[in-house]
N, C-alpha and C positions, 0 to 999 in steps of 0.2 A: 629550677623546675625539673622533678623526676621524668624521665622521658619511659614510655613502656616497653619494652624488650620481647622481641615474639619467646614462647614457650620453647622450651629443647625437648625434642621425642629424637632416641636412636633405635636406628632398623635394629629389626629381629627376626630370629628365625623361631617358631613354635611349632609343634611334634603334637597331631594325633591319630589314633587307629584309625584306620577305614570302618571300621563297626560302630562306631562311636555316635550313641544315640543320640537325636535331636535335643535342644539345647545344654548339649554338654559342652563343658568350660574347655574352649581350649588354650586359653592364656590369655595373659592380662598383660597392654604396654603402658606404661607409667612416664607421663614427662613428669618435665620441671618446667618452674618459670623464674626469671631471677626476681618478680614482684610475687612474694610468696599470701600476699594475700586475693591474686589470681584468681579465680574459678575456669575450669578447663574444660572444655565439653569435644568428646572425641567423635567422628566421623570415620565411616570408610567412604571415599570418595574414587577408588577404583580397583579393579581386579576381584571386581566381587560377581563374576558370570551367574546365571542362574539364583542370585540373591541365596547363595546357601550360608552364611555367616551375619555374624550381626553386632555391633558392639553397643557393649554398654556406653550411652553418651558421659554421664559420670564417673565412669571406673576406670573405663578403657579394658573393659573381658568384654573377651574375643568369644562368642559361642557357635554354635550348628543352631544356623536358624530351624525354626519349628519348621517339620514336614519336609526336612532336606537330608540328604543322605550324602556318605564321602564316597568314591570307589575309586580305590588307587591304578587299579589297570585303566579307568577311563583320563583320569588326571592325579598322578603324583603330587604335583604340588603347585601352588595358588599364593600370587604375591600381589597382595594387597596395599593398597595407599590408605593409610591411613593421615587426617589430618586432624589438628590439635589446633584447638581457637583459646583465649583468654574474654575475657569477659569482659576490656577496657573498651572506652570509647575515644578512637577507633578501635578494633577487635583486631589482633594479630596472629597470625594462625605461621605453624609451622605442617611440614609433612615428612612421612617419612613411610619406606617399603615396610612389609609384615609379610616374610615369608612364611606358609604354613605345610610342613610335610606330614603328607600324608601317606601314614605307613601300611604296608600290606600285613593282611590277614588272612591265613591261611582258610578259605573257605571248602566244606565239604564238596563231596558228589553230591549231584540231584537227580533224583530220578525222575521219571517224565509223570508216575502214576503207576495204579493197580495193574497188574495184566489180568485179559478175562480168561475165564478157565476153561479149560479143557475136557475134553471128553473121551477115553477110550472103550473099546468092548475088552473084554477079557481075549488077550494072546494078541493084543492088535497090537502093532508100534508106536510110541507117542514121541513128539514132535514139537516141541515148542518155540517158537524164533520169536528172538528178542526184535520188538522194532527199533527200525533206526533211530537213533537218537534217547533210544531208552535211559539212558545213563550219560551225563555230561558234568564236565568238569568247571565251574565255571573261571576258572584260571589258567585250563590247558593244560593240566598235570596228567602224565597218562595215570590209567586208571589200570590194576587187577581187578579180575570178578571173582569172587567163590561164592559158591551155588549149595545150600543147606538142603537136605529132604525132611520135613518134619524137626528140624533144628540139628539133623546129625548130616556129617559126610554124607553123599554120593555113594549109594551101594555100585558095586562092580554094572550092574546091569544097567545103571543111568549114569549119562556121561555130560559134561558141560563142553561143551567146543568155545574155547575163546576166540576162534579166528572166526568163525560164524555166527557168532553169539547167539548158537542152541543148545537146547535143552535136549535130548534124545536118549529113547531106552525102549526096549523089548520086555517088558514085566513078566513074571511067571503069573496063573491066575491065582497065585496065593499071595500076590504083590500088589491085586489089584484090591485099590479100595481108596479114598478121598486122602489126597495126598496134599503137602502145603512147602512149598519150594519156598526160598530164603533167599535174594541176594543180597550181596557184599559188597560194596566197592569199596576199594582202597587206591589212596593215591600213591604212586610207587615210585614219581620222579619230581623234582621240583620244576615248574613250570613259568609261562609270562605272567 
């Protein structure tokens, strides 16, 4: 009498971007069984917080469940149980870890919004302060600003303060007229 032999699944470790849109393939784990006429139906049975993955019960691909997102500054990486049944009666199941690293992605600056505009008379001083939070990084990268008038440098007569984050200048009345400032962020260090 053939006796039935649970299925062999080995741990693994799989690699995807933090950007990595919902249901994309992050890898596939493949048993064996020594009765190759077997059918195998795979489960995640633990390490799946917030249901963000999901496997194919037939394939064993590993995806980004629908409506889930990865972020590696929140969580790096997520070790999953994965378990592997056979199809006999009784059913024998084997398990085995699924590491999944999730890698960083360098993400932009974001800026908070529009600023509302300003108003000078002619010969008056104009002023503009950045509010707090105008500009964040969302990995904590420090950030440069550079400050465009109409898409060119900074005339001598408007100045940007980076330790203050303003805007400030004395226009002659041949300066004055509907102006359109530009920022810039740039990240200038590697960050968490």
């Amino acid at each position: 009498t053939e006796v039935n032999e649970p299925p062999v699944l080995e741990a693994t470790t799989l690699e995807i971007p933090e950007d990595a849109v919902e249901v994309t393939l992050v890898g596939q784990v493949t048993a064996t069984d020594p009765e190759a006429e077997q059918v195998l139906t795979y489960t995640i049975t633990d390490g799946n917080t917030h249901s963000l993955f999901l496997i194919e019960p037939e394939t064993g691909a590993i995806r980004i469940a629908e409506g889930a997102s990865l972020d590696h500054e929140t969580q790096a990486q997520w070790n999953l149980t994965v378990n592997v049944a056979d199809n006999a009666a009784p059913s024998l199941a084997t398990q085995a870890v699924v590491t999944i690293d999730v890698t960083d992605v360098n993400v932009a600056p974001v800026f908070s919004g529009p600023l509302d505009p300003i108003e000078s008379d002619s010969g008056d001083p104009i002023r503009l302060d950045l509010p707090n939070g105008f500009i964040n990084d969302p990995e904590g990268q420090e950030i440069a600003m550079t400050v465009l008038l109409d898409g060119e440098p900074l005339p001598s007569w408007l100045v940007f303060d980076a330790e203050t984050m303003a805007v400030q200048g004395l226009p002659r009345s041949i300066h004055i007229s509907t102006m359109q400032l530009t920022f810039i962020a740039t990240e200038t260090a590697e960050g968490g």
